[in-house]
N, C-alpha and C positions, 0 to 999 in steps of 0.2 A: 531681568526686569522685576521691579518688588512690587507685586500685589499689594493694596491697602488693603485691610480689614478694619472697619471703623470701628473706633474703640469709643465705647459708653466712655462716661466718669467712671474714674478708678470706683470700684466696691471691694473692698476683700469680701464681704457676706455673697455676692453675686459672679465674681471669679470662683470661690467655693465652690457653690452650686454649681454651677457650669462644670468646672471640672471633676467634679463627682458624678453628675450623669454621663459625661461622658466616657467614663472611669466604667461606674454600675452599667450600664445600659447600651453597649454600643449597637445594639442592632434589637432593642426592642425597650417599650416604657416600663421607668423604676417606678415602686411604688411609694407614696407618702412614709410607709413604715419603714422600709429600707432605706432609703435618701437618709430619714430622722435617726436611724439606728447609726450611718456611718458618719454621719457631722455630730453629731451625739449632739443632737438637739432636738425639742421637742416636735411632734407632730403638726399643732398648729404654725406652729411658725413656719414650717416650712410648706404649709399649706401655704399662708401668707404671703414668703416669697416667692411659690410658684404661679402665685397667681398673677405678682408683679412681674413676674421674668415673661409669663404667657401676654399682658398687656406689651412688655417692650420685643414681643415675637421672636425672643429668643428659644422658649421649649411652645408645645404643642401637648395641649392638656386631652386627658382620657379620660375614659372609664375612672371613678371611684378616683381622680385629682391626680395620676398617676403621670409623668412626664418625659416624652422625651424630647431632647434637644430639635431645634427648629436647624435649617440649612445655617443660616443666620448663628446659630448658637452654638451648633458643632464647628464653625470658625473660629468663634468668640474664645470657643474651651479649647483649642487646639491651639490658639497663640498661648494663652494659661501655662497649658503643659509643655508648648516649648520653655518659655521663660523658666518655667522651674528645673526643665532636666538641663538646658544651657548652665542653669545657675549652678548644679549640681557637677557638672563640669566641671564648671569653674572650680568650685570650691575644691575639689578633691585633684585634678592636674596642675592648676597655676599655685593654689593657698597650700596644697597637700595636708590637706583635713582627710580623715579617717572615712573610707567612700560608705559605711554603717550607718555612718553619725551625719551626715548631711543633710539626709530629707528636711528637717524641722528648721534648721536656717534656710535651705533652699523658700521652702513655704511662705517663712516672713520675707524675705527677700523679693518674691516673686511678685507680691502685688505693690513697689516701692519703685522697681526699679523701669528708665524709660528706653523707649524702643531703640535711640539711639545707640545708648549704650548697653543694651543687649547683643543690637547689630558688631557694636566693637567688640564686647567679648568674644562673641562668636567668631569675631573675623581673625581674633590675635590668635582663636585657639585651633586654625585651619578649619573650620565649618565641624565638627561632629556630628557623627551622624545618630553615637549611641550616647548612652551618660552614662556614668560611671556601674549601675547595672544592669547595663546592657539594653536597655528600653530604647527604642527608637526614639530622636528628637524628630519631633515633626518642622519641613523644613520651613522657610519664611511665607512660602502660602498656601502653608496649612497641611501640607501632606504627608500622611505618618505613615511610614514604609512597615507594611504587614511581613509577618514571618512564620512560616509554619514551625512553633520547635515541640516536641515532645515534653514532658514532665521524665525528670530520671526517672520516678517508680512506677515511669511505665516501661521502662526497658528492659530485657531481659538481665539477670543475672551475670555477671562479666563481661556485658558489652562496653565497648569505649565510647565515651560522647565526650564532644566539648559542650561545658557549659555556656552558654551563649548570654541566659536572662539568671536574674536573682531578684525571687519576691519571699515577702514573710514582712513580718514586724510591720512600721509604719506604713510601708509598701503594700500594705495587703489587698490593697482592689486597685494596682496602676496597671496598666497595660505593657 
């Protein structure tokens, strides 16, 4: 059975936010300076749109304008980051694009394309569970399977691991 999560009008500026706090913040409030340093936009503005994202109850404002995602917004941002790591998918199994180089098309992609046909991608590609590195897709209502992995240079010297995740570069605050 598919869960609805009602969807605003498309925003890219408001799918952003969204998926950045819940990027920055999964279990406590980001601050205006941090939000602004990783959308690399200015402080007030995004005072501005936290203020509008807190009127449509999607985060829940703090101390000093600080926010974090509402029940409501942590759905919002979890469909977000499905569509992109699906799309990521996509791109690098069906198109066989370079799985390095996909984050920034997945990006523009993500806030274009409709629920239908994300439903179909996903279905042509057997449901995925991970995206090309290795990140959990969260499934259609909303639930993004947790994984305890280590970082390598926390493991001893000649131990063997599989690598499981890959973060660095564009990737550098995904979960």
């Amino acid at each position: 059975a598919h869960v609805s999560v009602p969807r605003l009008p498309a925003s890219r500026s408001r799918e952003n936010y969204l998926k950045a706090l819940l990027q920055l913040g999964s279990e406590s409030a980001v601050s205006v300076t941090v939000l602004a340093r990783h959308l690399r936009i200015s402080a007030p503005s995004v005072t501005n749109m936290l203020a509008r994202l807190a009127d449509e109850k999607l985060v829940v404002l703090g101390a000093r304008g600080a926010a974090r995602l509402s029940n409501a917004g942590e759905q919002a941002a979890l469909q977000v980051l499905r569509r992109h790591r699906l799309l990521e998918t996509f791109l690098v199994n069906v198109l066989d694009l370079d799985w390095s180089e996909v984050h920034d098309d997945a990006e523009e992609l993500e806030h274009h394309v409709s629920e239908r046909v994300l439903d179909a991608l996903d279905r042509f590609m057997g449901h995925p569970t991970e995206d090309p590195h290795g990140h959990p897709i969260p499934d259609r209502q909303g639930r993004l399977a947790r994984r305890a992995l280590a970082p390598l240079a926390a493991l001893p010297a000649g131990s063997a691991a599989e690598v499981r995740e890959v973060r660095g570069g564009d990737d550098r605050a995904r979960m």
